[in-house]
GUTIKE-261105 format. One record per residue (C-alpha): residue in three letters; y, x, z. Coordinates in steps of 0.001 Angstrom, whole numbers, padded with zeros to 6 digits, always signed. Layout:
<pts>
AlaYXZ
...
</pts>
This chain:
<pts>
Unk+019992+035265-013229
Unk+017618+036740-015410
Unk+015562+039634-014237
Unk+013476+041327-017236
Unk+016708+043715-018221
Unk+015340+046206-020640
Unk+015617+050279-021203
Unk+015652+050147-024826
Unk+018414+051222-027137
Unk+019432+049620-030368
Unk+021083+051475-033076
Unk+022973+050874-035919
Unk+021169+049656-038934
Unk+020132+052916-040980
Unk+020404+053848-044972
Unk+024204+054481-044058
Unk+024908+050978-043546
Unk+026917+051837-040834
Unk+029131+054660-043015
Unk+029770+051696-045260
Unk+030821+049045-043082
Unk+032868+051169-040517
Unk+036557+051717-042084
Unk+037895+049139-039249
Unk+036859+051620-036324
Unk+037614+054745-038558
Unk+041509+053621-038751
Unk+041314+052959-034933
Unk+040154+056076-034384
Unk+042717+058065-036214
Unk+045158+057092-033676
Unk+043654+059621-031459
Unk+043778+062889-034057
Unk+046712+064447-032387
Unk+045260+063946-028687
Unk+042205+065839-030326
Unk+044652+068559-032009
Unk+046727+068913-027947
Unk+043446+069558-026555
Unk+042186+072046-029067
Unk+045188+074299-028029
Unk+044479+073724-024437
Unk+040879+074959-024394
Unk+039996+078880-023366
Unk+038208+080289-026172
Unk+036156+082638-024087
Unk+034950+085823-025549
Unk+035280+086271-029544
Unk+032028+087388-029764
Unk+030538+083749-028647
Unk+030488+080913-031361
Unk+033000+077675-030704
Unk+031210+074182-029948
Unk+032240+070662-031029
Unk+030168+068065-029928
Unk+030123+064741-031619
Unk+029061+062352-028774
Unk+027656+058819-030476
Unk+027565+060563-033941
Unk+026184+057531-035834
Unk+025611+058314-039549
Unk+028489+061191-039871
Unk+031325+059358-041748
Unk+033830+058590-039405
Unk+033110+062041-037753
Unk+034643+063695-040838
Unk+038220+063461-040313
Unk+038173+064186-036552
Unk+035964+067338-036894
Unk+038084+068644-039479
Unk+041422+068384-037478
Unk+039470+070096-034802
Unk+037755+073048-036546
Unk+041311+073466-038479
Unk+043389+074142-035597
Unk+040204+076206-033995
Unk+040778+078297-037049
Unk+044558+078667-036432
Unk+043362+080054-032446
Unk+040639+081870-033496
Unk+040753+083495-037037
Unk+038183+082623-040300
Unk+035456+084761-039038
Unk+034504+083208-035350
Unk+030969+081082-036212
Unk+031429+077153-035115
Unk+028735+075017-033947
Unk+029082+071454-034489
Unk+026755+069394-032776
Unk+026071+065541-033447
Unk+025006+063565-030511
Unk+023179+060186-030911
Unk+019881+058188-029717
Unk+016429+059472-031530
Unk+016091+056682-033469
Unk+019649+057013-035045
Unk+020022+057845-038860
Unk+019976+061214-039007
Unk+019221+061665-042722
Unk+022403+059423-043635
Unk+024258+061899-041131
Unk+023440+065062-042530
Unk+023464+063554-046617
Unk+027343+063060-045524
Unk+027537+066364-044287
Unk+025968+067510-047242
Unk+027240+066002-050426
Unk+030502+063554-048759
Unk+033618+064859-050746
Unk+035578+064771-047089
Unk+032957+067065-045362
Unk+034076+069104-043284
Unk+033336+072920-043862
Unk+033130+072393-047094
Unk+035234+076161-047856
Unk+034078+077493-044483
Unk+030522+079401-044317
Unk+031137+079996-040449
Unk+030441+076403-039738
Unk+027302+075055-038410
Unk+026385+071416-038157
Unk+023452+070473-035467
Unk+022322+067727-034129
Unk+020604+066175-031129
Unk+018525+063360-030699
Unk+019342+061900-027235
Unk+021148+059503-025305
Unk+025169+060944-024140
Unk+023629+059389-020849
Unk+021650+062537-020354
Unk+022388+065676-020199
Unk+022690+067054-023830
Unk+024229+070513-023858
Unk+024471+072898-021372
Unk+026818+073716-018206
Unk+030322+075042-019641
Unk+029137+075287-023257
Unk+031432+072583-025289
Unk+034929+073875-025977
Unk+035971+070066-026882
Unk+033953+066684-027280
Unk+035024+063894-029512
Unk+034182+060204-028916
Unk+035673+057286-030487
Unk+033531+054001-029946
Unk+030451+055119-028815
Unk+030291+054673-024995
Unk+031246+051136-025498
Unk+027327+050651-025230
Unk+025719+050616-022972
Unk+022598+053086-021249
Unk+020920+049868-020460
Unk+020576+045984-021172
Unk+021130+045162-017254
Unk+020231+041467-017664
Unk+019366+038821-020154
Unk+022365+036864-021516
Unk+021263+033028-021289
Unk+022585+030600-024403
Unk+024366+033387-026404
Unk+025127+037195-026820
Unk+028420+037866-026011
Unk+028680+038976-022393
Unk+032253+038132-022483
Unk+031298+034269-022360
Unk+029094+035003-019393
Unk+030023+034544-015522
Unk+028732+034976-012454
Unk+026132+036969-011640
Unk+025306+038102-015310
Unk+028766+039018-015669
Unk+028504+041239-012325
Unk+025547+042796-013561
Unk+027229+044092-016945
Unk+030040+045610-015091
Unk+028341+047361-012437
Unk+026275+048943-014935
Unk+029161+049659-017376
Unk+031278+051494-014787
Unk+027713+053135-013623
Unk+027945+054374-017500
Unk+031676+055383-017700
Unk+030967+057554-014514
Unk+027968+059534-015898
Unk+029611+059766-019422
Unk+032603+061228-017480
Unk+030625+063261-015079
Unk+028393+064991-017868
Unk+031161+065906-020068
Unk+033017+067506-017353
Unk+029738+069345-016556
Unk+029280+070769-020196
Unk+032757+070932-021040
Unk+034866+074710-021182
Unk+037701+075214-018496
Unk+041100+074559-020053
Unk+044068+076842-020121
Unk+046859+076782-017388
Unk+049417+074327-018606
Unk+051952+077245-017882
Unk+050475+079909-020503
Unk+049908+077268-023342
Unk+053523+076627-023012
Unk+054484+079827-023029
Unk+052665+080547-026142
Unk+054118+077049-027628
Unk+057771+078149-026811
Unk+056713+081924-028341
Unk+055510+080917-031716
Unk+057949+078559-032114
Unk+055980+075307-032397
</pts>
């Protein structure tokens, strides 16, 4: 087995190549809207005086965030009236492409926000493997495809790329390390993420306004 795995990241090829080239993982992702829309409603608000986060975790270049982020900050709106500020925050590596991100958030016809002055995009530049937002800060997180990759390249692949095609102890190596990822992923969006609502009182309030 190889043993000269490497720490660094790749990214996706910038100029909003990847914005162009990603309506195959955009349609997958849509199947997941109304899990997003559920947990919206299940999420305490906390005090009306604080802004409302969405975090964007493996933003890429924006595109495929669009529809997501607008389901979200549509039903926030139902919950929490026009006025409440909402901070949107895009999560990728440092050397993503961050200009391609924010020209779709900019100019993109499907933007969201695009009526709504109480929206704020952000961004950070860091790995979802870290830390990126404080304790009990993120009132819900969207992910699609992102934490398929991995935080590290645990070993060389000999002969090809695909780990798939690999056995053995190369094969070992990848899985340890991606269920080592899944955990932390897991683990540090349960640490930033808001408490949710008792099951019991959302349904009360489902059964009151009639929806």
């Amino acid at each position: 087995m190889p043993d000269s795995p490497t720490t660094v990241h790749g990214v996706m090829e910038g100029d909003g190549a990847y914005n162009r080239h990603a309506r195959i993982q955009a349609r997958g992702a849509g199947v997941a809207l109304g899990l997003l829309e559920d947990a919206v409603g299940l999420i305490d608000l906390g005090p009306a005086d604080q802004p409302i986060v969405i975090a964007d975790y493996g933003s890429s270049q924006g595109k495929n965030s669009l529809a997501p982020l607008a389901a979200a900050i549509q039903k926030f709106r139902l919950r929490a009236g026009p006025d409440r500020p909402i901070l949107v925050y895009h999560v990728d590596l440092p050397a993503n492409d961050f200009n391609s991100l924010f020209s779709v958030l900019d100019s993109d016809p499907d933007r969201y926000g695009t009526d709504d002055g109480q929206v704020f995009p952000c961004a950070v530049g860091k790995s979802f493997y870290e830390s990126v937002l404080p304790s009990d800060y993120v009132h819900v997180g969207w992910s699609s495809y992102a934490a398929v990759w991995l935080s590290r390249l645990p070993a060389l692949i000999p002969d090809h790329l695909v780990v798939l095609r690999s056995s053995g102890a190369v094969r070992s190596a990848f899985e340890r390390q991606a269920a080592q990822d899944w955990e932390t992923f897991l683990a540090l969006r349960a640490r930033a993420q808001r408490p949710a609502r008792s099951r019991t009182s959302w349904n009360g309030r489902r059964r009151s306004n009639g929806v």
